[in-house]
BASE-203153 format. One line per 3 residues: number of its first residue (from 1); their letters; for each residue x negated, y, z of C-alpha. Coordinates in steps of 0.2 Angstrom, whole numbers, always signed. Layout:
BEGIN
NUM) A) X/Y/Z; ...
end
This chain:
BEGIN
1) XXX) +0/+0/+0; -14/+10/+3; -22/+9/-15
4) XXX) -5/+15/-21; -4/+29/-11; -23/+35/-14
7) XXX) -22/+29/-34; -3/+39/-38; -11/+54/-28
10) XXX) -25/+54/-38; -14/+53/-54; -4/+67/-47
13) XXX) -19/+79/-46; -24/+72/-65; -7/+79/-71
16) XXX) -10/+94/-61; -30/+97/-66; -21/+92/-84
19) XXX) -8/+104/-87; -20/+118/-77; -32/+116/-91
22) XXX) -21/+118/-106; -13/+132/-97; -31/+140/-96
25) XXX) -35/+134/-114; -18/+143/-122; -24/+157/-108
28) XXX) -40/+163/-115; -37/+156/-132; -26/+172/-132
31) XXX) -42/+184/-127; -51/+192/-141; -70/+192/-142
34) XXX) -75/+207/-143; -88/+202/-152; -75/+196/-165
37) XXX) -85/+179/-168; -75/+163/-175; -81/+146/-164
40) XXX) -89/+142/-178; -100/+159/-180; -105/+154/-159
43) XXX) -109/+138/-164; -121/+141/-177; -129/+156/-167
46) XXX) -131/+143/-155; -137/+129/-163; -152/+140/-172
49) XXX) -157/+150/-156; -162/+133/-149; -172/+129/-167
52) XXX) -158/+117/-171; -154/+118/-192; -150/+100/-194
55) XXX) -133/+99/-185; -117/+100/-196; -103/+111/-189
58) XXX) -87/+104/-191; -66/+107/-193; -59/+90/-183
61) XXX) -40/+88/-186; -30/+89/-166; -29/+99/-153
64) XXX) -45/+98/-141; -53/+85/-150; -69/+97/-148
67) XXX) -85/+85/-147; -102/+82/-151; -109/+67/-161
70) XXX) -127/+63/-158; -125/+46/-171; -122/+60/-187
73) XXX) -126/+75/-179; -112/+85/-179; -105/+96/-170
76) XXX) -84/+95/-172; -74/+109/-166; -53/+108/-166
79) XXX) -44/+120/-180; -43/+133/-166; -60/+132/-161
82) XXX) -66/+131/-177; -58/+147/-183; -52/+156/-167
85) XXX) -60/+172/-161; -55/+171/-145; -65/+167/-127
88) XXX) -58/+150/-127; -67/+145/-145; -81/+155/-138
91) XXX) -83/+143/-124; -79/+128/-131; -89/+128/-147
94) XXX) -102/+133/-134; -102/+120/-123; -102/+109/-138
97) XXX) -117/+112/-144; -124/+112/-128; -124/+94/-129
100) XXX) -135/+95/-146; -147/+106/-137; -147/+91/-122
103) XXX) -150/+82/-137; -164/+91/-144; -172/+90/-129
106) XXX) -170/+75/-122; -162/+78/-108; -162/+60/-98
109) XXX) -142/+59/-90; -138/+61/-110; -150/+49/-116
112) XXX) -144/+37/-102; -128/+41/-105; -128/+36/-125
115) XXX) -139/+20/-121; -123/+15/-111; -113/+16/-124
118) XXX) -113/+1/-134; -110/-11/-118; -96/+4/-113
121) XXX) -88/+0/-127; -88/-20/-126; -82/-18/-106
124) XXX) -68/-6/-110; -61/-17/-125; -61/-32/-113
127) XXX) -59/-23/-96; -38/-22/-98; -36/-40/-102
130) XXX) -52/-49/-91; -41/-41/-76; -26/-48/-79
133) XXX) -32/-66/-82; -42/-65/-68; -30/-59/-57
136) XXX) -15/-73/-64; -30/-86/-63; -35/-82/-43
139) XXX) -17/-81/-38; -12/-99/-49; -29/-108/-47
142) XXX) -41/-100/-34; -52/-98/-48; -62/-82/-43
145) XXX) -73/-81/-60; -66/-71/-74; -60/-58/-60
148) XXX) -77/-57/-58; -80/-54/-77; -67/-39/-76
151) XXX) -75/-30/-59; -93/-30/-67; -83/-25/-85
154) XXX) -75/-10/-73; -92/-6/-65; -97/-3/-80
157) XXX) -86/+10/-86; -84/+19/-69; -102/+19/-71
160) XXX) -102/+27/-87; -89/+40/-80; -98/+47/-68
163) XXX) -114/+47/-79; -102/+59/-90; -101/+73/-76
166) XXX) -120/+78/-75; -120/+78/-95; -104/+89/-96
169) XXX) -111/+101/-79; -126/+103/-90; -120/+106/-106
172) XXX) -108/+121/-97; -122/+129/-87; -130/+131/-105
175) XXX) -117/+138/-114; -112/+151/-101; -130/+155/-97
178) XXX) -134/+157/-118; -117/+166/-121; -120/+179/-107
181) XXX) -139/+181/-112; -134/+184/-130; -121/+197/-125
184) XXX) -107/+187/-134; -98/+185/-119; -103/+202/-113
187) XXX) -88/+210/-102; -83/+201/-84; -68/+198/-92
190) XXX) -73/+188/-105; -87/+180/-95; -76/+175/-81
193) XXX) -63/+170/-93; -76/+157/-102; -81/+149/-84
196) XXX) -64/+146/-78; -58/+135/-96; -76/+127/-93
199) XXX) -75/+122/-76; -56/+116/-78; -62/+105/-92
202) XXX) -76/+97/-82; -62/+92/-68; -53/+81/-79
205) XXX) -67/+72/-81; -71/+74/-61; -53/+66/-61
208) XXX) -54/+54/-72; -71/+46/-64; -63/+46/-47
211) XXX) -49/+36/-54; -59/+23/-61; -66/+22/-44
214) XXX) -52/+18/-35; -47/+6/-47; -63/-5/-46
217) XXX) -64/-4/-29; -47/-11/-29; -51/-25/-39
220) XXX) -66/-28/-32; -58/-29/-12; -47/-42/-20
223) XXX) -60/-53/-25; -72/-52/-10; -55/-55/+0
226) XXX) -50/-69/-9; -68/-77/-9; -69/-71/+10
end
């Protein structure tokens, strides 16, 4: 009863952190730059202020699908983004590039994180359905194994998850620190306005990592009870 009330809490707070960032998003998507800069214009200013000339900047089709590709180097900003000359396209295309200068330079929670990612993505396919059997076979047989498969599967992604935060801290702290260095984000206004759509788009991946969390420490009290 006790994972319940902790896990829908925490999903509570996801809707919350959620709707509070598209609500900032939509806020500052509606705040000119003054400099009058499309995301893409940031992006590329960016991207050659850190020596970077061989990363493509993008249009991606949906709404914040904004991300950075280190397999084809490219940097993908949404429609808005993209075009938009507002502090919110500012930040975002920003903080985008932020992870090719991480990139660029090596910087070790990125390189950690992206040598994760082929077992990441094994362990999430099978994660779901591992669970499940293991569960059913516990309860029906005793059999504590393929449980056991699913809790290392879900350690790996939780894992993962929280490797994610210093990468996406990072890639922030660079873009705020670049956009108010370069004058593009110049006025408090705009400054304060770019830190605030950041930091509410690092907290849902805050959220999402404590999630995973309390999920795998779920499963994984199941199975040293049952083996107990």
């Amino acid at each position: 009863m006790s994972y319940w009330i902790i896990f829908g809490g925490i999903m509570l707070v996801s809707m919350i952190v959620q709707w509070r960032f598209k609500s900032k998003f939509k806020k500052y998507s509606e705040t000119p730059l003054s400099s009058g800069m499309t995301g893409r214009d940031v992006a590329e200013k960016m991207l050659h202020d850190h020596g970077i000339y061989d990363v493509q900047i993008i249009s991606a089709q949906g709404q914040l699908s904004d991300h950075y590709n280190p397999a084809n180097g490219t940097v993908n900003l949404s429609p808005e983004v993209y075009s938009g000359r507002s502090v919110a396209a500012a930040a975002v295309a920003a903080h985008e590039c932020g992870h090719a200068v991480q990139h660029a330079k090596a910087y070790s929670w990125l390189q950690f994180r992206s040598a994760m990612v082929p077992i990441v993505s094994v362990a999430s396919n099978l994660v779901t359905w591992v669970l499940m059997i293991g569960v059913l076979m516990m309860a029906f047989s005793g059999n504590p194994y393929v449980l056991a498969i699913g809790v290392a599967a879900l350690a790996i992604t939780t894992l993962f998850s929280f490797v994610t935060l210093p990468v996406e801290f990072d890639a922030s702290r660079r873009a705020l620190a670049w956009l108010d260095n370069k004058g593009i984000t110049h006025s408090t206004v705009e400054h304060d306005g770019a830190k605030d759509a950041l930091w509410w788009a690092a907290m849902t991946y805050v959220v999402a990592a404590l999630s995973s969390l309390v999920t795998l420490l779920y499963y994984a009290s199941m199975l040293l009870g049952r083996r107990d």
